[in-house]
C-alpha positions, 0 to 999 in steps of 0.5 A: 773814816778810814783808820789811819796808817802812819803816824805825823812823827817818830821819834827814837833813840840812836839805834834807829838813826842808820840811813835806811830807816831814815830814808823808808821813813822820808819815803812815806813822809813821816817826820823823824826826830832820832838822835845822830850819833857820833860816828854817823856824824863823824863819818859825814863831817869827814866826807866834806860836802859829799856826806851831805847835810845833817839830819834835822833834829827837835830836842823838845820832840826828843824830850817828849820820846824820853819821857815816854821810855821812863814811862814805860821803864816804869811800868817794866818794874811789874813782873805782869806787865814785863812778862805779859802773863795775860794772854788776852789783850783786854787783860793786859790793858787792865794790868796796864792801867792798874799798873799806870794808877799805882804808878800815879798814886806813888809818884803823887804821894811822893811829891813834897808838899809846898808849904814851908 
């Protein structure tokens, strides 16, 4: 079938919670799981009533988006990857997923063993 064009969810950090990102995204009814932070949501409770109701927010979906950043901060460590040498796309998806399996293969050999 035809390729899809939006995503069911997005989910970001603070910086992405100003209103007209909030408001683009319910116009195309994607779902959102962004933080609020705490002058948006001081500027609201000080409005009263006229700030509205405040925005829904899901912290298992919001563990899910940090888990992806420490992901990818992961892979950032890599100058390849952080510089993006590679100017062809399927070059870079290889470094990538070298760089995923070193990443893997550390965070594995790393973990304590079980046995007392």
């Amino acid at each position: 079938g035809r390729p899809r064009s939006r995503p069911d969810r997005v989910r970001g950090d603070k910086a992405y919670s100003s209103y007209d990102n909030r408001a683009y995204l319910r116009r195309r009814g994607i779902k959102t799981t962004i933080a609020q932070p705490e002058d948006q949501r001081a500027n609201r409770q000080r409005k009263g009533q006229a700030g509205g109701h405040p925005p829904t927010f899901d912290k298992t979906q919001y563990r899910h988006r940090s888990a992806v950043e420490r992901c990818v901060s992961k892979w950032k460590q890599y100058r390849a990857v952080a510089s993006r040498y590679d100017k062809r796309d399927y070059i870079f998806n290889g470094t990538l997923t070298v760089a995923a399996i070193v990443i893997w293969l550390r965070d594995t050999l790393q973990e304590p063993s079980e046995t007392p």
